[in-house]
N, CA, C, O and CB atoms as a CASP TS submission, in Angstrom:
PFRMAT TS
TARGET T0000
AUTHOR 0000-0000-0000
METHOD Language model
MODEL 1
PARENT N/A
ATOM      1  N   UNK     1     192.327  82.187 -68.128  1.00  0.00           N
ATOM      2  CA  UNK     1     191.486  82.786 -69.151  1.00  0.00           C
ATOM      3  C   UNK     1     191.568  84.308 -69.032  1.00  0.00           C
ATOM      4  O   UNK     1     191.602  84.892 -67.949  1.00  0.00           O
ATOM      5  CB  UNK     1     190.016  82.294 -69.022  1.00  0.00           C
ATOM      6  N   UNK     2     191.603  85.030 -70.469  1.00  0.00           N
ATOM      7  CA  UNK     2     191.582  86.464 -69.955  1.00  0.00           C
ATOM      8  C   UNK     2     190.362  86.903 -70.052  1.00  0.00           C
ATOM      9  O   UNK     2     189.544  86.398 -70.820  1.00  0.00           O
ATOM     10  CB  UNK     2     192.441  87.408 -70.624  1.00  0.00           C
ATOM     11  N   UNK     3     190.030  88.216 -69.029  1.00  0.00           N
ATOM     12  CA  UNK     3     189.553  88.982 -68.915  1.00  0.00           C
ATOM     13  C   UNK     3     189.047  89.698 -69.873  1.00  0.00           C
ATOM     14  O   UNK     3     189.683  90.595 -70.425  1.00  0.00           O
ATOM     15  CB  UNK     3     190.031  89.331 -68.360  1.00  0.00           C
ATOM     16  N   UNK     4     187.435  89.266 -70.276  1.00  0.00           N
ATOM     17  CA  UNK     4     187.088  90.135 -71.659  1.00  0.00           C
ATOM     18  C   UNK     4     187.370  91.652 -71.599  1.00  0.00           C
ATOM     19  O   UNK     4     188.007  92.170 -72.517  1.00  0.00           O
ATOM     20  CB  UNK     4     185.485  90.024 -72.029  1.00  0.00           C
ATOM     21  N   UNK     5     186.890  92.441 -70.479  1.00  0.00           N
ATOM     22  CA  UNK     5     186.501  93.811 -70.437  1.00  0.00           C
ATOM     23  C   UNK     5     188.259  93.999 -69.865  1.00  0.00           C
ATOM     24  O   UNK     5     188.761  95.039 -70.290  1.00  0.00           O
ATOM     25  CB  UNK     5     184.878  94.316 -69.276  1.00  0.00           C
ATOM     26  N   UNK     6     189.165  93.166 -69.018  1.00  0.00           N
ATOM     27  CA  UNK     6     190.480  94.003 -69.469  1.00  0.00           C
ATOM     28  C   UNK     6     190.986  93.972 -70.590  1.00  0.00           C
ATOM     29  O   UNK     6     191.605  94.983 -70.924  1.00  0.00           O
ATOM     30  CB  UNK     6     191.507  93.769 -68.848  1.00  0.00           C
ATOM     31  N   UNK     7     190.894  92.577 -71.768  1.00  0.00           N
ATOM     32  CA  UNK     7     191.027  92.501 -72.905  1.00  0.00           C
ATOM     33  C   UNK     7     190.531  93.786 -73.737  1.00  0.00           C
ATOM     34  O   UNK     7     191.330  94.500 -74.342  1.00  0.00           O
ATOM     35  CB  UNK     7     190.483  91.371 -73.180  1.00  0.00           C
ATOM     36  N   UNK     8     189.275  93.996 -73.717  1.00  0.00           N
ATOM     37  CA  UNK     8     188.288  95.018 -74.738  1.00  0.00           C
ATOM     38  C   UNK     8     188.764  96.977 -74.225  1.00  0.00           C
ATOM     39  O   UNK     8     188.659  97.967 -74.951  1.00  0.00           O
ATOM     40  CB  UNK     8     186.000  94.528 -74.185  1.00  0.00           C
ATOM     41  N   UNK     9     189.253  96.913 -72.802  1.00  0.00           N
ATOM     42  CA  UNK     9     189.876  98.187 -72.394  1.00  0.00           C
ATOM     43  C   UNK     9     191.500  97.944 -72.894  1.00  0.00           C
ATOM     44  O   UNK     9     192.308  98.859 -72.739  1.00  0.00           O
ATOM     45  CB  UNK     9     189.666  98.474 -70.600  1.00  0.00           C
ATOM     46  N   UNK    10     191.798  97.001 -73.337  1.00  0.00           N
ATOM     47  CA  UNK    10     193.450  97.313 -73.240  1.00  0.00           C
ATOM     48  C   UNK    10     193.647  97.545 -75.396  1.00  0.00           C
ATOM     49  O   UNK    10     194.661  97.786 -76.052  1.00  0.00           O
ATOM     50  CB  UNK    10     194.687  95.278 -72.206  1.00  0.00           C
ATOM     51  N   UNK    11     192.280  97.341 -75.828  1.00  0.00           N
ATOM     52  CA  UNK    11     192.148  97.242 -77.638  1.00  0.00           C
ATOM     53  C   UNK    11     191.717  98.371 -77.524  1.00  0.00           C
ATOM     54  O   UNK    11     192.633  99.116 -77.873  1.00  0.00           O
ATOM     55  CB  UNK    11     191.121  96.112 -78.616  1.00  0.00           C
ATOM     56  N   UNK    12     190.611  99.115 -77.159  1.00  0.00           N
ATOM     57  CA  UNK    12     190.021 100.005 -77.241  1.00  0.00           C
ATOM     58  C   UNK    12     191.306 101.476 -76.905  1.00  0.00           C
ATOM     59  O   UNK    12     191.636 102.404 -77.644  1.00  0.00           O
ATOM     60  CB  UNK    12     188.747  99.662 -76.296  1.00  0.00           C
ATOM     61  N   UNK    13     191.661 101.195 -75.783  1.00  0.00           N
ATOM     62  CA  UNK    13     192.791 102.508 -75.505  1.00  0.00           C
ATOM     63  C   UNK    13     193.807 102.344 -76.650  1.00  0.00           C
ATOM     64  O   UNK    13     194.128 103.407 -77.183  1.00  0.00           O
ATOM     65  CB  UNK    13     193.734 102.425 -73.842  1.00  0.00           C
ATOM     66  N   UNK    14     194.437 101.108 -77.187  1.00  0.00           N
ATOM     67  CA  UNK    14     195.213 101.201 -78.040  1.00  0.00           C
ATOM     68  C   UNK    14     195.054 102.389 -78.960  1.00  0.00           C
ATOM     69  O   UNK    14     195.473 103.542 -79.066  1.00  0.00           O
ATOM     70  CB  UNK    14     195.198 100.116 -78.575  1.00  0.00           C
ATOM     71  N   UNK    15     193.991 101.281 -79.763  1.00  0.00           N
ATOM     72  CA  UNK    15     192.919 101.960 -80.584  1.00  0.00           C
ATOM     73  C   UNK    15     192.687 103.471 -80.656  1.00  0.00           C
ATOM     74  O   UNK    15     192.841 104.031 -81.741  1.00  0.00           O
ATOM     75  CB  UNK    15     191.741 101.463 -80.161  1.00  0.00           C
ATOM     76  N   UNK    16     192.331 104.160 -79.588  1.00  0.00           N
ATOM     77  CA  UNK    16     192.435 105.474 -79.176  1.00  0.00           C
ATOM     78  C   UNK    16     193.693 106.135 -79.467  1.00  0.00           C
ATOM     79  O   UNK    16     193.764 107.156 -80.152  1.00  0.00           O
ATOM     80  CB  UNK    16     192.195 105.544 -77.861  1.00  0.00           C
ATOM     81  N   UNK    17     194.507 105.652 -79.036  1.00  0.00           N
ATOM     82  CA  UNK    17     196.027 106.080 -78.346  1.00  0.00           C
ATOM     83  C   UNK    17     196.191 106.330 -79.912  1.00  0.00           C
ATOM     84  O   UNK    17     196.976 107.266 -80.069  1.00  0.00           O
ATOM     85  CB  UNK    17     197.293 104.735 -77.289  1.00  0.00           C
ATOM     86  N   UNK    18     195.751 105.851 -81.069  1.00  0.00           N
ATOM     87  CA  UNK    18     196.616 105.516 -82.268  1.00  0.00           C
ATOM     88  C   UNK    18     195.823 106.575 -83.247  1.00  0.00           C
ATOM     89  O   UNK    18     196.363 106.985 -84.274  1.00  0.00           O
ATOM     90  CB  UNK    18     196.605 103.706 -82.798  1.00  0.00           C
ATOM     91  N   UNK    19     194.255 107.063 -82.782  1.00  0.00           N
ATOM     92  CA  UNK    19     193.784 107.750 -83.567  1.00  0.00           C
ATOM     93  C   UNK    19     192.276 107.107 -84.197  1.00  0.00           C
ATOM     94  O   UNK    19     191.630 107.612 -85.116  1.00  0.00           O
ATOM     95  CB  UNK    19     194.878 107.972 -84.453  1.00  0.00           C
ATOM     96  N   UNK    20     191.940 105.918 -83.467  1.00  0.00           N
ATOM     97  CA  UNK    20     190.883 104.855 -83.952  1.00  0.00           C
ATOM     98  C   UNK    20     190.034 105.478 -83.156  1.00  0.00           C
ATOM     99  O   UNK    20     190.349 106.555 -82.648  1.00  0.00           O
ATOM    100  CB  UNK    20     191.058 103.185 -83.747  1.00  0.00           C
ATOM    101  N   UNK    21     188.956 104.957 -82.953  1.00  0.00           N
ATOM    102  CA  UNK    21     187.433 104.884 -82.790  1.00  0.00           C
ATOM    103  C   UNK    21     186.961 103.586 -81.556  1.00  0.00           C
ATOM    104  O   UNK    21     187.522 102.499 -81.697  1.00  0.00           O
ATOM    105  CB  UNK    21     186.753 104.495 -84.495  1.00  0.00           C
ATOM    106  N   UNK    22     186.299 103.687 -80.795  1.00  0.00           N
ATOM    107  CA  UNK    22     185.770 102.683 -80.656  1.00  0.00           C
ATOM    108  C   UNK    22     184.476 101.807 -80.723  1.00  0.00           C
ATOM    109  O   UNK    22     184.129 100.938 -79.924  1.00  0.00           O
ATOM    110  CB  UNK    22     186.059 102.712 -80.054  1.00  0.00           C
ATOM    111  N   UNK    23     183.567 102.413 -82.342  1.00  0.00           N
ATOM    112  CA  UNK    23     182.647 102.407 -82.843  1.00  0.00           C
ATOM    113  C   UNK    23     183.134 102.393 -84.096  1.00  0.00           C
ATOM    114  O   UNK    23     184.060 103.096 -84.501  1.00  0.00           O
ATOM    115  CB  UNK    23     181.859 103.225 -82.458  1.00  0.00           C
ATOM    116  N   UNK    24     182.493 101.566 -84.743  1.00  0.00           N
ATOM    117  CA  UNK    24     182.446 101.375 -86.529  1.00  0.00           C
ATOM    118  C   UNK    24     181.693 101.292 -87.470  1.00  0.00           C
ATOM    119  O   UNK    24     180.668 101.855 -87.086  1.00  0.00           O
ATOM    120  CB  UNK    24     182.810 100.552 -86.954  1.00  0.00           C
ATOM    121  N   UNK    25     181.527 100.900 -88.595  1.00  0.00           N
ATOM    122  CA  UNK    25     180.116 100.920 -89.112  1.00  0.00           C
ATOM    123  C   UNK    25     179.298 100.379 -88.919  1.00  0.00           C
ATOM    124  O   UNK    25     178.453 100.325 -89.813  1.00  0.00           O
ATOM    125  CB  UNK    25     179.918 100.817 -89.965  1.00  0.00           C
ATOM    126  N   UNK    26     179.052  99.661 -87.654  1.00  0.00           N
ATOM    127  CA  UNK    26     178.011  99.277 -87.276  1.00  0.00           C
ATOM    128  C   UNK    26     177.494 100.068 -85.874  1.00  0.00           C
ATOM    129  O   UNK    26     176.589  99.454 -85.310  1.00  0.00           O
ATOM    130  CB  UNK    26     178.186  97.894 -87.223  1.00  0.00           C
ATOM    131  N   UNK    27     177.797 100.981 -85.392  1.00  0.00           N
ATOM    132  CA  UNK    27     177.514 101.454 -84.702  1.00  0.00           C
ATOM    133  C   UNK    27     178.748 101.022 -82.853  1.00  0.00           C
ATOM    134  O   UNK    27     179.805 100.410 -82.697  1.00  0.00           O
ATOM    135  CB  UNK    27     176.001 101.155 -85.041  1.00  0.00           C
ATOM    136  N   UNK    28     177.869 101.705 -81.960  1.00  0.00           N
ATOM    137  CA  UNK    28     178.434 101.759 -80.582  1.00  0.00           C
ATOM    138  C   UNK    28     178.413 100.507 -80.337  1.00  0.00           C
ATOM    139  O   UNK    28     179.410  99.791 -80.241  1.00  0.00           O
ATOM    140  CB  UNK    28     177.754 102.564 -79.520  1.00  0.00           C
ATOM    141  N   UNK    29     176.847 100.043 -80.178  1.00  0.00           N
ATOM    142  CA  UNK    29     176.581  98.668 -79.288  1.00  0.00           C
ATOM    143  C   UNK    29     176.328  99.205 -77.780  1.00  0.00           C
ATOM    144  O   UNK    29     176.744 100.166 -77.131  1.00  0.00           O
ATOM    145  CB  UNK    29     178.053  97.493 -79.312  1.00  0.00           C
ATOM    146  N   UNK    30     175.513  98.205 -77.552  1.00  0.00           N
ATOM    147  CA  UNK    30     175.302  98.232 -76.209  1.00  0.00           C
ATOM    148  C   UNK    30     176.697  97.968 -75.185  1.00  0.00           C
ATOM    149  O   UNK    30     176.970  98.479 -74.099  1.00  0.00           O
ATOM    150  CB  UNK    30     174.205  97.173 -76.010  1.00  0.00           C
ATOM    151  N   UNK    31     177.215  97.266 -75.757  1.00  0.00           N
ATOM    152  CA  UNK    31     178.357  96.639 -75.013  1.00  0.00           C
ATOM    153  C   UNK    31     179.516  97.481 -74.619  1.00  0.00           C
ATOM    154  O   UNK    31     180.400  97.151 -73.829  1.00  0.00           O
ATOM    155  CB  UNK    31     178.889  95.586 -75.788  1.00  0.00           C
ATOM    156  N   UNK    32     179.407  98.669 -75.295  1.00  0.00           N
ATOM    157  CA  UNK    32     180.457  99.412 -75.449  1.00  0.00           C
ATOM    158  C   UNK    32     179.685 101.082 -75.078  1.00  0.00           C
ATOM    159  O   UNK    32     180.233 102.183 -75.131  1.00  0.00           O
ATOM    160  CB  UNK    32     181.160  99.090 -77.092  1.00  0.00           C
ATOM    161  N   UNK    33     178.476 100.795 -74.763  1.00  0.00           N
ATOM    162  CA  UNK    33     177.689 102.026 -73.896  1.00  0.00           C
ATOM    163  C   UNK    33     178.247 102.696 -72.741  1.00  0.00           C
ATOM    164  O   UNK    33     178.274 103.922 -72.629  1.00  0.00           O
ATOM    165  CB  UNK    33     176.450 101.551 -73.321  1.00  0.00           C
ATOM    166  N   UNK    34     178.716 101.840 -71.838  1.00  0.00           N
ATOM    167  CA  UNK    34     179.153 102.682 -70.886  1.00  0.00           C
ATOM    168  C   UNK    34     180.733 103.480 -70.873  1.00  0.00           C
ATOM    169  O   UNK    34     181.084 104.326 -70.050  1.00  0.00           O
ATOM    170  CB  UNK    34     178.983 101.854 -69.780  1.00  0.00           C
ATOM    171  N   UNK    35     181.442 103.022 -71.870  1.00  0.00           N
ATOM    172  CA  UNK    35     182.370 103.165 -72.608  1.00  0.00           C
ATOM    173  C   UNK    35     183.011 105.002 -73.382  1.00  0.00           C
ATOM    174  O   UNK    35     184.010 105.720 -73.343  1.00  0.00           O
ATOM    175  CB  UNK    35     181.826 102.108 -73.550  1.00  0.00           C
ATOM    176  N   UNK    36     181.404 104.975 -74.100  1.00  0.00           N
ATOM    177  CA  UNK    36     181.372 106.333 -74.421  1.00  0.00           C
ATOM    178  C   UNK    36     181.969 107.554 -73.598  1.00  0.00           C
ATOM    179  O   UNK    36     182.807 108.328 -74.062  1.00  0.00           O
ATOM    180  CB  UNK    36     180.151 106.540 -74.554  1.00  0.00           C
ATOM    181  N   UNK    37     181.616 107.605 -72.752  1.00  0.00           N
ATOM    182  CA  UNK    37     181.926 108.998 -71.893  1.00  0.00           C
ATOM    183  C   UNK    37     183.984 108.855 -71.053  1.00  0.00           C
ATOM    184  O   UNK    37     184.616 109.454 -70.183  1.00  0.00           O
ATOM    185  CB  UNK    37     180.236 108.988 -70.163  1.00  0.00           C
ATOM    186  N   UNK    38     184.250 107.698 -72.030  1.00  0.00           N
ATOM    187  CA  UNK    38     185.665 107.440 -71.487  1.00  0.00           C
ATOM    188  C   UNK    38     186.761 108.315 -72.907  1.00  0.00           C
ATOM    189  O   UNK    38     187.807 108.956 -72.797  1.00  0.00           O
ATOM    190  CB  UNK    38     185.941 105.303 -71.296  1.00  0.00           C
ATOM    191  N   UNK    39     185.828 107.915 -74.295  1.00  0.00           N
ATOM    192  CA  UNK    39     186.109 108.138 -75.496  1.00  0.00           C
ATOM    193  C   UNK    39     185.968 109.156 -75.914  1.00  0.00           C
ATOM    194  O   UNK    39     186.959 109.796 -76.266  1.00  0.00           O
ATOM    195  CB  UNK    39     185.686 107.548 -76.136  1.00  0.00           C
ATOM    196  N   UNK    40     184.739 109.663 -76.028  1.00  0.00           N
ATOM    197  CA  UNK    40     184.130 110.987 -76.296  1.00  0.00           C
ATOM    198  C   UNK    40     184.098 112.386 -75.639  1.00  0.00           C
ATOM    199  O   UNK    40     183.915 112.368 -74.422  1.00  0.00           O
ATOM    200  CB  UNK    40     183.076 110.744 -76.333  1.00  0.00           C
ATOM    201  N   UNK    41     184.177 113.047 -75.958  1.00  0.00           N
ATOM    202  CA  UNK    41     184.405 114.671 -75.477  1.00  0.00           C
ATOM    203  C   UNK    41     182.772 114.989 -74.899  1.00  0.00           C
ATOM    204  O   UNK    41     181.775 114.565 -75.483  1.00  0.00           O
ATOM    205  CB  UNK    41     184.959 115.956 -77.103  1.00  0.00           C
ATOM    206  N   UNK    42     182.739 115.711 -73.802  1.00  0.00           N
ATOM    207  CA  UNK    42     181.512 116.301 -73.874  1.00  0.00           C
ATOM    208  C   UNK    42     180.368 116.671 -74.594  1.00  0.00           C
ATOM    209  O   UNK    42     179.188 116.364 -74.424  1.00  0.00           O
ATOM    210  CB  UNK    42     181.666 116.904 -73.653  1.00  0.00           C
ATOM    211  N   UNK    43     181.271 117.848 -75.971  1.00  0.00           N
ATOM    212  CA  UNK    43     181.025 118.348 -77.019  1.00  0.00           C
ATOM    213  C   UNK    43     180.115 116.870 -77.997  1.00  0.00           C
ATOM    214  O   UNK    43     178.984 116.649 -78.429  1.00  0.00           O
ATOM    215  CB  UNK    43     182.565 119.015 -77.564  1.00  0.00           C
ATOM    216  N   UNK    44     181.115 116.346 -77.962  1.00  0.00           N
ATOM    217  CA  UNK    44     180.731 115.108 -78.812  1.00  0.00           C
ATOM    218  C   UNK    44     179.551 114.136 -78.151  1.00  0.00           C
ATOM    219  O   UNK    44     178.643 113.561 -78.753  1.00  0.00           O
ATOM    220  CB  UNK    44     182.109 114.199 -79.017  1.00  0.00           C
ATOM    221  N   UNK    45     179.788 114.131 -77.010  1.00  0.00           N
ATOM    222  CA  UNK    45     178.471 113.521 -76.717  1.00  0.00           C
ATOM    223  C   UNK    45     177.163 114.218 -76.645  1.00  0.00           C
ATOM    224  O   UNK    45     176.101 113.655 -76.910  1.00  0.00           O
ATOM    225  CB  UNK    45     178.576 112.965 -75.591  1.00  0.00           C
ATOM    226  N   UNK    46     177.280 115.612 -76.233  1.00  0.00           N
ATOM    227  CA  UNK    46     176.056 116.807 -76.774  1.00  0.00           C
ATOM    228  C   UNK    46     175.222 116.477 -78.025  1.00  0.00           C
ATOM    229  O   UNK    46     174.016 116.232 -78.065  1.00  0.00           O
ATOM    230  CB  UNK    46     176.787 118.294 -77.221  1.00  0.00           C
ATOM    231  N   UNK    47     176.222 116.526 -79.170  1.00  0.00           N
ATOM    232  CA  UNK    47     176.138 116.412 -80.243  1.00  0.00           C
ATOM    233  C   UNK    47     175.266 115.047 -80.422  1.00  0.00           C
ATOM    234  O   UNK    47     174.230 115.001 -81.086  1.00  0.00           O
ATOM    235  CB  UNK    47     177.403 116.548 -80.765  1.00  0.00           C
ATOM    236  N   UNK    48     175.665 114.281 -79.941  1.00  0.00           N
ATOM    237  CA  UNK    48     175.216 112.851 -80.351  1.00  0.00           C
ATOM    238  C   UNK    48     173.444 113.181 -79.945  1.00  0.00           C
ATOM    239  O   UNK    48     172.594 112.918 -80.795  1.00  0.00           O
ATOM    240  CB  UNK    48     176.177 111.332 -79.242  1.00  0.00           C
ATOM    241  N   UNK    49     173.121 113.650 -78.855  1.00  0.00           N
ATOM    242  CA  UNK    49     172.238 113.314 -77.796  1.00  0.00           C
ATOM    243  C   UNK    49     171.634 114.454 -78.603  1.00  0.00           C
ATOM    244  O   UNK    49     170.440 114.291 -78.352  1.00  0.00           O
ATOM    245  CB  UNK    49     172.608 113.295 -76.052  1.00  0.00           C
ATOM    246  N   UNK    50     171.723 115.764 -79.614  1.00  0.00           N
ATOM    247  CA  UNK    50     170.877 116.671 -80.223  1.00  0.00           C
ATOM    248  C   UNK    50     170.798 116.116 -80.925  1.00  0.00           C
ATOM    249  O   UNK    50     169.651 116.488 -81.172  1.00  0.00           O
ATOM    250  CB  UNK    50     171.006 117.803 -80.506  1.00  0.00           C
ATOM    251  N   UNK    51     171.073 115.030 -82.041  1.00  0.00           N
ATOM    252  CA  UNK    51     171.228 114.536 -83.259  1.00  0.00           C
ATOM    253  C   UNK    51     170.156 113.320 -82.723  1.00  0.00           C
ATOM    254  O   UNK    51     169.602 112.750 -83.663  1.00  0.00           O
ATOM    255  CB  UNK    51     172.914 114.200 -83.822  1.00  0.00           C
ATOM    256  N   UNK    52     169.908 113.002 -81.844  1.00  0.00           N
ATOM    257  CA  UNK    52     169.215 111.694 -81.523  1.00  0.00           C
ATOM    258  C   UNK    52     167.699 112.232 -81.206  1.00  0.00           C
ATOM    259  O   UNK    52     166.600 111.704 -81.382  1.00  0.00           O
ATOM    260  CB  UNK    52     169.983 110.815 -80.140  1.00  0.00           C
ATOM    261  N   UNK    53     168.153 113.696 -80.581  1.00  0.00           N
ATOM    262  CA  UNK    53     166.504 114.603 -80.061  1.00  0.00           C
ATOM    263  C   UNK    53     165.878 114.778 -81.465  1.00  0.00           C
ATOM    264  O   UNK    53     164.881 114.084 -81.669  1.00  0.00           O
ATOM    265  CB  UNK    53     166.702 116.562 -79.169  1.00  0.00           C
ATOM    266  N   UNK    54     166.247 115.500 -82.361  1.00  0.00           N
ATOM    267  CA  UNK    54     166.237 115.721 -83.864  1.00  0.00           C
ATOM    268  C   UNK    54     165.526 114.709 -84.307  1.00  0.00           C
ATOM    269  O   UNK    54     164.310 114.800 -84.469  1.00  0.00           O
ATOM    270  CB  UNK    54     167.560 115.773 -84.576  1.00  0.00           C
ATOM    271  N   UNK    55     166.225 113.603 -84.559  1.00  0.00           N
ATOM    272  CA  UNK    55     165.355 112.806 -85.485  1.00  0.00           C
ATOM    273  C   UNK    55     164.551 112.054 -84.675  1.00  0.00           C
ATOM    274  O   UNK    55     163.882 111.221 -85.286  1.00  0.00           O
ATOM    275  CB  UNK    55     166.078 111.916 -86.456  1.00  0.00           C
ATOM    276  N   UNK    56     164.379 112.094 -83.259  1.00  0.00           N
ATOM    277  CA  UNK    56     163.744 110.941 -82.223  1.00  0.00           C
ATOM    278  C   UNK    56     163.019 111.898 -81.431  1.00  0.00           C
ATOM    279  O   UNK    56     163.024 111.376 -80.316  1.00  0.00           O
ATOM    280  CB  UNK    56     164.886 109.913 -81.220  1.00  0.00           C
ATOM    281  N   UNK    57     162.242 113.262 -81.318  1.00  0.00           N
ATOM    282  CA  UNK    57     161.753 114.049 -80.381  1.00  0.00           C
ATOM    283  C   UNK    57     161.059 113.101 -78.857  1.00  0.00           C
ATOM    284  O   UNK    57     161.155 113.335 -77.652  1.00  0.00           O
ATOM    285  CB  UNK    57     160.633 114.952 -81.262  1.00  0.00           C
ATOM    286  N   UNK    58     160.499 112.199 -79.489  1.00  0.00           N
ATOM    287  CA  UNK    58     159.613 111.672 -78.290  1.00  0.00           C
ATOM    288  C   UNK    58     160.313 110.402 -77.942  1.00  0.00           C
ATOM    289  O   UNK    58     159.725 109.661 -77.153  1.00  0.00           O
ATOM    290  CB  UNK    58     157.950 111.390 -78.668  1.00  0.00           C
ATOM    291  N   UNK    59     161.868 109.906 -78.560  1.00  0.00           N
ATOM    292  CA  UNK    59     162.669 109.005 -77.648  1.00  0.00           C
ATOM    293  C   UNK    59     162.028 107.579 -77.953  1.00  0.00           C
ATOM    294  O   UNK    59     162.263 106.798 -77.031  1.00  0.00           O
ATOM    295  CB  UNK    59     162.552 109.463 -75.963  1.00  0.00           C
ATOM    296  N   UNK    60     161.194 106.952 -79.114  1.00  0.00           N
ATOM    297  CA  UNK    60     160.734 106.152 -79.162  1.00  0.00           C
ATOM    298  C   UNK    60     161.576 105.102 -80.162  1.00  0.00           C
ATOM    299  O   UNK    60     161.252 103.953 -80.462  1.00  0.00           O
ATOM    300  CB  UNK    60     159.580 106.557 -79.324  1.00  0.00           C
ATOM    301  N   UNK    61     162.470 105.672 -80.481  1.00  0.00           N
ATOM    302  CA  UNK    61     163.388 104.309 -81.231  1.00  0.00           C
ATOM    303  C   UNK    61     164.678 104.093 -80.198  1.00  0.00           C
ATOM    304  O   UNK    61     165.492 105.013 -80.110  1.00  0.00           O
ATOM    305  CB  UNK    61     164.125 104.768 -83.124  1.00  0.00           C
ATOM    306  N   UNK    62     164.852 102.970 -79.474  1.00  0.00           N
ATOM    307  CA  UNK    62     165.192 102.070 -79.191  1.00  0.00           C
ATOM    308  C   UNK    62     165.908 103.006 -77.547  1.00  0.00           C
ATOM    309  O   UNK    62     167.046 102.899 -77.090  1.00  0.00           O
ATOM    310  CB  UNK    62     166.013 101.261 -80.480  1.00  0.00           C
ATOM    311  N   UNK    63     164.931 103.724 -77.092  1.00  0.00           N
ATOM    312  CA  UNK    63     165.527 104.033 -75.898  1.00  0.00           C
ATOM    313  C   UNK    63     166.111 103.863 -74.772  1.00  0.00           C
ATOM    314  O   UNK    63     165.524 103.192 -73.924  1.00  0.00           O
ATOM    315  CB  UNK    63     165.228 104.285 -75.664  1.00  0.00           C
ATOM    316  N   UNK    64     167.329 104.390 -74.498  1.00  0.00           N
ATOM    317  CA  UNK    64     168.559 104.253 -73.560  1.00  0.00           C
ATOM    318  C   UNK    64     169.354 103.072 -73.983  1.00  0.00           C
ATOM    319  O   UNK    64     170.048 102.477 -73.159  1.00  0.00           O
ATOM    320  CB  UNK    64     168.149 104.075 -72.016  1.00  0.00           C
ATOM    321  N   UNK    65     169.290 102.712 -75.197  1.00  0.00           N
ATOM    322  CA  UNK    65     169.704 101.164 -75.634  1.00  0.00           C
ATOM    323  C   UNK    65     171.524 102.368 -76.213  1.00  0.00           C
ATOM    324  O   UNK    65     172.626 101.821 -76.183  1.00  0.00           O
ATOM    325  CB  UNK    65     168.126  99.958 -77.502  1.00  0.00           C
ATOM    326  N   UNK    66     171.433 103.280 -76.474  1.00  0.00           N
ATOM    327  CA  UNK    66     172.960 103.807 -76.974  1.00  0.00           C
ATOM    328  C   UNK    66     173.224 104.873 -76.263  1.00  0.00           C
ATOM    329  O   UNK    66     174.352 104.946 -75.775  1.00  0.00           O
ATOM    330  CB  UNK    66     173.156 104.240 -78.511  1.00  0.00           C
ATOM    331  N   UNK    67     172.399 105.807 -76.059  1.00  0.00           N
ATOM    332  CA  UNK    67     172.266 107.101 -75.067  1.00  0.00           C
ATOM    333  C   UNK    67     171.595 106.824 -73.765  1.00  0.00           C
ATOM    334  O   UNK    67     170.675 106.019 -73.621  1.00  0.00           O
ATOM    335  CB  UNK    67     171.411 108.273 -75.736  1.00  0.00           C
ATOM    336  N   UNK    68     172.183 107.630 -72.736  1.00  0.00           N
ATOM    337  CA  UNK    68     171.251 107.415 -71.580  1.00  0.00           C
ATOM    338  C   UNK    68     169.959 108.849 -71.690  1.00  0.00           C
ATOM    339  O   UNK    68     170.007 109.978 -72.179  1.00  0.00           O
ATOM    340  CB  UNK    68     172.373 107.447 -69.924  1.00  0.00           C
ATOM    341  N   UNK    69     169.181 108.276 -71.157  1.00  0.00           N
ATOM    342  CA  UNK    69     168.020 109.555 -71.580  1.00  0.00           C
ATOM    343  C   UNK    69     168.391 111.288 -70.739  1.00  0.00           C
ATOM    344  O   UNK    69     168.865 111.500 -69.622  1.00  0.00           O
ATOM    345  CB  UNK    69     166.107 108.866 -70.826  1.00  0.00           C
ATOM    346  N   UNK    70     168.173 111.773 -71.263  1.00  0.00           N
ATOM    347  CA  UNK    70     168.649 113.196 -70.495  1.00  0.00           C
ATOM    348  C   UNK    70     167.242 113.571 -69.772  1.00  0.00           C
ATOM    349  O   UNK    70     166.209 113.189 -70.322  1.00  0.00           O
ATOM    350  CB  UNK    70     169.249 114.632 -71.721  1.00  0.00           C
ATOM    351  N   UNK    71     167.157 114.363 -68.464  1.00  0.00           N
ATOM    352  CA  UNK    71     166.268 114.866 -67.652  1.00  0.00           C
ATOM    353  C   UNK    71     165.900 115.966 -67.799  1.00  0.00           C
ATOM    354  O   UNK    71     165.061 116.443 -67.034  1.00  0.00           O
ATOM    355  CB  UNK    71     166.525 114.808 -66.650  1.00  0.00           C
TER
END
């Protein structure tokens, strides 16, 4: 049987390698959370995490479920 997460790392880098995403219109997912910081640029994850402060100041929609909380 294969290996989901070597399966889901060997689609995902493709994916990358080619110019894809590994998020779609439905969003990240949990599943693919720890994932982010393999995909994303610093910059880009900044971005994400001001864009989440912005519309979420007090962190009450669906916290650490896509971002990890910042200190």
């Amino acid at each position: 049987m294969v290996n989901y997460a070597a399966l889901s790392r060997l689609v995902h880098d493709s994916a990358y390698a080619h110019g894809g995403s590994i998020s779609a219109e439905h969003g990240i997912g949990q599943r693919k959370r720890d994932m982010l910081t393999d995909y994303k640029s610093p910059v880009e994850l900044d971005l994400m995490h001001r864009i989440k402060h912005a519309l979420d100041p007090l962190n009450l929609l669906n916290p650490g479920k896509v971002l990890e909380a910042r200190t």
